[in-house]
C-alpha positions as CSV (number, residue, x, y, z in Angstrom):
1,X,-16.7,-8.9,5.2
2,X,-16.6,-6.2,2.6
3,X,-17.9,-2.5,2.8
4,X,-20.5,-2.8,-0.1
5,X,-18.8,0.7,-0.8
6,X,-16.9,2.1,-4.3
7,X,-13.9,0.4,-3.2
8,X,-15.7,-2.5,-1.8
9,X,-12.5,-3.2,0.9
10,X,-12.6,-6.5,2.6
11,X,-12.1,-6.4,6.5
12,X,-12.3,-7.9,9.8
13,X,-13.7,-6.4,13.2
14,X,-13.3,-8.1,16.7
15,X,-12.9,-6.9,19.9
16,X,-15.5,-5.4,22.5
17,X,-18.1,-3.5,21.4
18,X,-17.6,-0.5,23.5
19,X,-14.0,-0.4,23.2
20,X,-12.5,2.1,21.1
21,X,-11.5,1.6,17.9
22,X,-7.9,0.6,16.5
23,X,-7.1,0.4,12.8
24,X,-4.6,-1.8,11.2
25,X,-3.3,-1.1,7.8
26,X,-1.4,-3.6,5.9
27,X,2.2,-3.0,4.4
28,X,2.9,-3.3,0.3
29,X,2.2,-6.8,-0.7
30,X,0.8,-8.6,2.1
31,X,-2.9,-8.6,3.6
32,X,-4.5,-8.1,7.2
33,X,-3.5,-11.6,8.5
34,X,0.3,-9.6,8.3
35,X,-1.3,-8.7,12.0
36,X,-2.8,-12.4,13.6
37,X,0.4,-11.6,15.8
38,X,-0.6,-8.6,17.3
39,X,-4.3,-8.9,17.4
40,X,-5.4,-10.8,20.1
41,X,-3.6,-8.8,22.6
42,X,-4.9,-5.8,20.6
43,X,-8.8,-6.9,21.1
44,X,-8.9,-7.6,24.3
45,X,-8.4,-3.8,24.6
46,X,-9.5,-2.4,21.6
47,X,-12.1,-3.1,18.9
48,X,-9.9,-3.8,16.5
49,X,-10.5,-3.1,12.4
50,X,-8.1,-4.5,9.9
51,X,-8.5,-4.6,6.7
52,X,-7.0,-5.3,3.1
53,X,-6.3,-2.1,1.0
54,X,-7.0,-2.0,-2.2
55,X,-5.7,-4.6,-4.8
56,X,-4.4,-6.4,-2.0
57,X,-5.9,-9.7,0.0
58,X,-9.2,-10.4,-1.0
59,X,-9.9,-6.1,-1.4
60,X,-10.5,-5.8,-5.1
61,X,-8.1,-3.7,-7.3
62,X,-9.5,-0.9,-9.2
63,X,-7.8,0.4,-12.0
64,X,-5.0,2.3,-11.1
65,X,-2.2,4.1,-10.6
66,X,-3.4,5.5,-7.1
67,X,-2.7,7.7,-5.1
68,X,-1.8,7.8,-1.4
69,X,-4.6,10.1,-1.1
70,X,-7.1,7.3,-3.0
71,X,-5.9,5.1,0.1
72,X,-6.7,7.5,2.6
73,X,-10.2,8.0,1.3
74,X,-10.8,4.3,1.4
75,X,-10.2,4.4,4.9
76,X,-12.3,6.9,5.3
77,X,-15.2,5.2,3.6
78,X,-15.0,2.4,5.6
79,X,-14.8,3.9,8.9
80,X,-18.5,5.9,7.5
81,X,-19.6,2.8,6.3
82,X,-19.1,0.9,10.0
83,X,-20.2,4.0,11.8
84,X,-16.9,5.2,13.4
85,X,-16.6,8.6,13.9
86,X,-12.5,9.1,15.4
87,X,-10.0,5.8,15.5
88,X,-7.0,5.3,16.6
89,X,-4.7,4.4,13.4
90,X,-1.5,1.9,13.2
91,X,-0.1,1.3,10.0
92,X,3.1,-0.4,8.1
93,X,4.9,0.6,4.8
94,X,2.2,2.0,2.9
95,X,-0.1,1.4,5.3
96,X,2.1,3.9,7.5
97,X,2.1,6.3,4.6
98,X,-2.1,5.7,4.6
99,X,-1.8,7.3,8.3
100,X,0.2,10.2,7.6
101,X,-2.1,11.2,5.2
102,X,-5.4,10.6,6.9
103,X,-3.6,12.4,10.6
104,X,-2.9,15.6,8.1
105,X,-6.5,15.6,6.1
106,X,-8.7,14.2,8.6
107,X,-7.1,15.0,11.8
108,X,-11.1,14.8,13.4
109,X,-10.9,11.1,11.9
110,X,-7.4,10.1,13.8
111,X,-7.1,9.9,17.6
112,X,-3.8,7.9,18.0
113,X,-1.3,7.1,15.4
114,X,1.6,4.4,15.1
115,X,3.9,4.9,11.7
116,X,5.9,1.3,11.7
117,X,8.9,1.0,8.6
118,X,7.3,3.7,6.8
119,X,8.4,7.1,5.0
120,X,7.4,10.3,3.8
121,X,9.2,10.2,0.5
122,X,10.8,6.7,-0.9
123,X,12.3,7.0,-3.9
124,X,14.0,7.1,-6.5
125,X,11.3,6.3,-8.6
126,X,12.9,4.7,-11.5
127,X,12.9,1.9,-8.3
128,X,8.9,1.7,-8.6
129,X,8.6,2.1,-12.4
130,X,10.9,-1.3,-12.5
131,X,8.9,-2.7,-9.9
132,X,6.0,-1.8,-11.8
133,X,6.9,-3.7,-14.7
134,X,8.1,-6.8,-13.1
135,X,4.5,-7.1,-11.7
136,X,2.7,-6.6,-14.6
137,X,5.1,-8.0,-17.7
138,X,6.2,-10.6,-15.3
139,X,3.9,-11.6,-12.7
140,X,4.3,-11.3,-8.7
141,X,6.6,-14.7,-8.5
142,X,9.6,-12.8,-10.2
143,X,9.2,-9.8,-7.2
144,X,9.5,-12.5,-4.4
145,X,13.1,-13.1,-3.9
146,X,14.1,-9.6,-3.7
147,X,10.7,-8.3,-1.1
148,X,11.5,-11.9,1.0
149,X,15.1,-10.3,1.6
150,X,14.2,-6.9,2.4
151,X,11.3,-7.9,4.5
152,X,12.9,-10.2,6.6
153,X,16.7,-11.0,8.1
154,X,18.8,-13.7,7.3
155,X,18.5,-14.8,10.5
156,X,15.0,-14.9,10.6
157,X,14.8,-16.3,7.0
158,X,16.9,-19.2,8.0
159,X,15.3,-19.8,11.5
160,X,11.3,-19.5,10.9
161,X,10.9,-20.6,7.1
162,X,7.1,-21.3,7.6
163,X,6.6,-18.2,8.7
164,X,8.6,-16.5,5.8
165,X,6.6,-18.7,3.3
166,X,3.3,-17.7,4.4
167,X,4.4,-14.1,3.5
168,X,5.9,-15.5,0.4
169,X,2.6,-17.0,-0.4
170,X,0.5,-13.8,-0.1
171,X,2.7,-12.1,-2.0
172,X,2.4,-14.4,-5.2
173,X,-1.1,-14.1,-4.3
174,X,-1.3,-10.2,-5.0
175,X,-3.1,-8.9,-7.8
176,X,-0.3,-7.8,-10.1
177,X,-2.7,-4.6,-11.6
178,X,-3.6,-3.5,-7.8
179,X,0.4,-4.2,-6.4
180,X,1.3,-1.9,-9.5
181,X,-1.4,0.9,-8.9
182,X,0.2,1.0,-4.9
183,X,3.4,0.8,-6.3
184,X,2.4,4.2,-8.2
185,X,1.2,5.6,-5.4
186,X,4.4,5.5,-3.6
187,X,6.4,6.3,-6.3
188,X,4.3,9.7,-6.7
189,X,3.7,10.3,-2.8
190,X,5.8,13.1,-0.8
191,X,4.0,13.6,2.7
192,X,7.1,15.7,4.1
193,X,5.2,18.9,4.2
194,X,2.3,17.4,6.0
195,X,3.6,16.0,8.9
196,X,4.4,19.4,11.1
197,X,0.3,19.6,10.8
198,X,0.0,16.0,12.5
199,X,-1.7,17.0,16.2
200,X,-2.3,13.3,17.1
201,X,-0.3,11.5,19.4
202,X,2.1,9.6,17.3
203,X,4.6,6.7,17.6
204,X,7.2,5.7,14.9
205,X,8.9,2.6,14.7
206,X,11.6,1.7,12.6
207,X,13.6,-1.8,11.9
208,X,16.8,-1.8,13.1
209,X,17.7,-3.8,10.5
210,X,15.1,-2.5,7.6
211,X,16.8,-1.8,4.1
212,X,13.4,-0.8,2.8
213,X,12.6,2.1,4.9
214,X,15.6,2.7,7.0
215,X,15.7,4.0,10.6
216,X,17.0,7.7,9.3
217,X,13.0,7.3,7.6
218,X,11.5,7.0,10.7
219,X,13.3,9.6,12.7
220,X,12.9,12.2,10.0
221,X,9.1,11.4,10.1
222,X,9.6,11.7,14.1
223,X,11.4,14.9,14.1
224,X,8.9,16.6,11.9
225,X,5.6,15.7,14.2
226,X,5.3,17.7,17.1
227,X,5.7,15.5,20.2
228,X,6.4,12.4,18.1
229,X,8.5,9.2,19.7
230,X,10.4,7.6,17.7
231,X,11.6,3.7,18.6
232,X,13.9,1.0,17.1
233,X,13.5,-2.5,16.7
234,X,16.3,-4.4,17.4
235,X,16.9,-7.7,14.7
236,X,14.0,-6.6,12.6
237,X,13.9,-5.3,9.0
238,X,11.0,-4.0,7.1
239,X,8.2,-6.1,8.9
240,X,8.8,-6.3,12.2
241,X,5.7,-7.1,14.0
242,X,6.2,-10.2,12.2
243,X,9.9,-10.7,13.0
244,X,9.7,-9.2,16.6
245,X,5.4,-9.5,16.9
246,X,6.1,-9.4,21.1
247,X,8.4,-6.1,20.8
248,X,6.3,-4.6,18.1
249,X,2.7,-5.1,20.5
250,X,4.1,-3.8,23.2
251,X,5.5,-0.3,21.5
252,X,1.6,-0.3,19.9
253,X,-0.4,-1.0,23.3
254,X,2.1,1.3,25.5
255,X,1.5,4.0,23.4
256,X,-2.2,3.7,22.9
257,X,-2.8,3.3,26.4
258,X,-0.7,6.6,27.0
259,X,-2.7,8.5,24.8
């Protein structure tokens, strides 16, 4: 279902009716099925809203760059257009990033939050003009080597190859122009002086294992949000509610249910 809004995002709500509402926000390069895993113990608690940002999974991709702030407002948009007033919010990678920035503008908007493999500045950006290129001179096939081994560990590359090819696949599937524009949007993005100003309850989760967004990421984001708790995943790298989906729910659902 899409909003019928500017940004026209696609997205999916289940759960109970009545049940408050929990948003789940997509990392760089994959779509909201990067959360079948964790959704149906998710609904039966929660009426859960996922959705693709922009440029990504069947969302369209306006022309960019964007900005982390462009991301925020989508969510926004979407939570007006479905008639939600105040979510709870749990996002990955630059979905994460989405969160921090919506907690710190729209704290009215954001009653929960869970940052997982995410970070408040990720450079250098001579990193994301190159990535940048590669997308758009070269096409997303040429990125997928290099995102497969930082997403996932050898371990669980070797062990569950369907599963890694099913990310592999939506990442070919990315629109190059919209991958490029949220490439730009990191690459520009420094939320460091925002997070003292988060108030909601938040959760950060890092991947033992992540070379993307390393646990020092998570615990300065942690350490910067009053009250924050900051958690590890053991034998997980950048996504690890797909490499550890049981571990990951559980952080999610205890803290929600805490808060």
């Amino acid at each position: 279902m899409t909003t019928g809004g500017a940004t026209d995002l696609n997205y999916r709500l289940e759960g109970p009716e009545d049940a408050p509402v929990l948003v789940l926000s997509n990392s760089l390069g994959t779509a909201l099925e990067m959360w079948d895993d964790q959704a149906p113990a998710l609904r039966e608690r929660f009426r859960v809203l996922r959705y693709d940002t922009r440029g990504h999974g069947e969302s369209p991709a306006p022309p960019g760059p964007y900005a982390i702030e462009d991301l925020g407002r989508d969510v926004l948009s979407l939570l007006d257009h479905i008639g939600v007033e105040r979510a709870s919010f749990c996002g990955l990678s630059i979905g994460g990033m989405t969160g921090m920035w919506l907690a710190s503008e729209a704290p009215e908007r954001v009653e929960s939050l869970v940052l997982c493999c995410t970070s408040a500045l990720l450079g250098p950006k001579s990193v994301w003009d190159e990535r940048i290129q590669t997308a758009t001179e070269k096409g997303m096939a040429a990125l997928v080597d290099g995102v497969i081994e930082r997403w996932f560990t050898p371990a669980f590359r070797s062990e569950n190859p369907e599963a890694v090819e099913t990310m592999a696949r939506t990442l070919r599937g990315t629109d190059p122009e919209g991958y490029a524009g949220c490439c730009a949007a990191i690459r520009d993005m420094d939320l460091r002086d925002r997070l003292p100003s988060i108030r909601s309850p938040t959760l950060v989760v890092s991947g033992a294992d992540d070379p993307a967004t390393p646990p020092d990421h998570g615990r300065l984001i942690a350490g910067a949000i009053p009250g924050a708790r900051f958690e590890v995943v053991p034998e997980a790298a950048h996504i690890a509610n797909v490499e550890q989906p049981e571990t990951v729910t559980q952080l999610i659902l205890t803290h929600l249910e805490a808060t």
